[in-house]
C-alpha positions in Angstrom: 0.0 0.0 0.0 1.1 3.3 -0.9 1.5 5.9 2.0 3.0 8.5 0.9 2.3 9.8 -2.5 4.3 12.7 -2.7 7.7 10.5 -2.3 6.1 7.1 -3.6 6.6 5.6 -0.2 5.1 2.2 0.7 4.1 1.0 4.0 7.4 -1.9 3.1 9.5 0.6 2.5 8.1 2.6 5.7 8.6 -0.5 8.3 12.0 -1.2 6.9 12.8 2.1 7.5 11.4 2.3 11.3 13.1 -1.1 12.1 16.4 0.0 10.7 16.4 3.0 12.7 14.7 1.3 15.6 14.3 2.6 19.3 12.0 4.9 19.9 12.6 7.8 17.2 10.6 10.5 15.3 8.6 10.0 12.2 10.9 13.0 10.7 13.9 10.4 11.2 12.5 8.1 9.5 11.9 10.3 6.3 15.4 11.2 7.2 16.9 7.8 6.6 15.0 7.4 3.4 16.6 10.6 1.8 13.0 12.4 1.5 10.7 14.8 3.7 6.7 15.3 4.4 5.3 17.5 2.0 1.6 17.3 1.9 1.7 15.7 5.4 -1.5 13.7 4.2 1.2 10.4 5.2 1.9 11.3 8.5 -0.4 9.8 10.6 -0.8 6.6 9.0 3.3 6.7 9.3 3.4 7.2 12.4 1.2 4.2 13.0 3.7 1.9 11.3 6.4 3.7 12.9 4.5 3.2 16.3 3.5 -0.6 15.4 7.4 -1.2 14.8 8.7 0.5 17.9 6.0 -1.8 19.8 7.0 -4.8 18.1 10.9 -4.4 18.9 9.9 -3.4 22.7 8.1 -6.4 22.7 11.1 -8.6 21.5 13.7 -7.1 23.9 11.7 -8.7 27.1 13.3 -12.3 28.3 10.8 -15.1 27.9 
């Protein structure tokens, strides 16, 4: 699925770029890391959702069983 338009960004491409970065960081960052920025800003909040659901998901793994 396409998220952000303006820099042809996909939700892969998004989660990759959230898990690469990893801890708890900034949506801006993670445009950052892929070379582009919010323009329209229409992406943001459904970036920071995968942004947020990646951040969970590596908290999640760092606990011991």
């Amino acid at each position: 699925m396409i998220i952000c338009v303006c820099n042809a960004l996909n939700e892969t491409t998004v989660r990759q770029a959230a898990q690469k970065v990893g801890g708890k960081t900034s949506i801006l960052k993670i445009y950052e890391s892929l070379d582009a920025k919010p323009k329209c800003g229409k992406c943001l909040c459904m970036a920071r959702d995968i942004c947020n659901q990646e951040m969970s998901g590596a908290d999640l793994a760092s606990i011991p069983a």
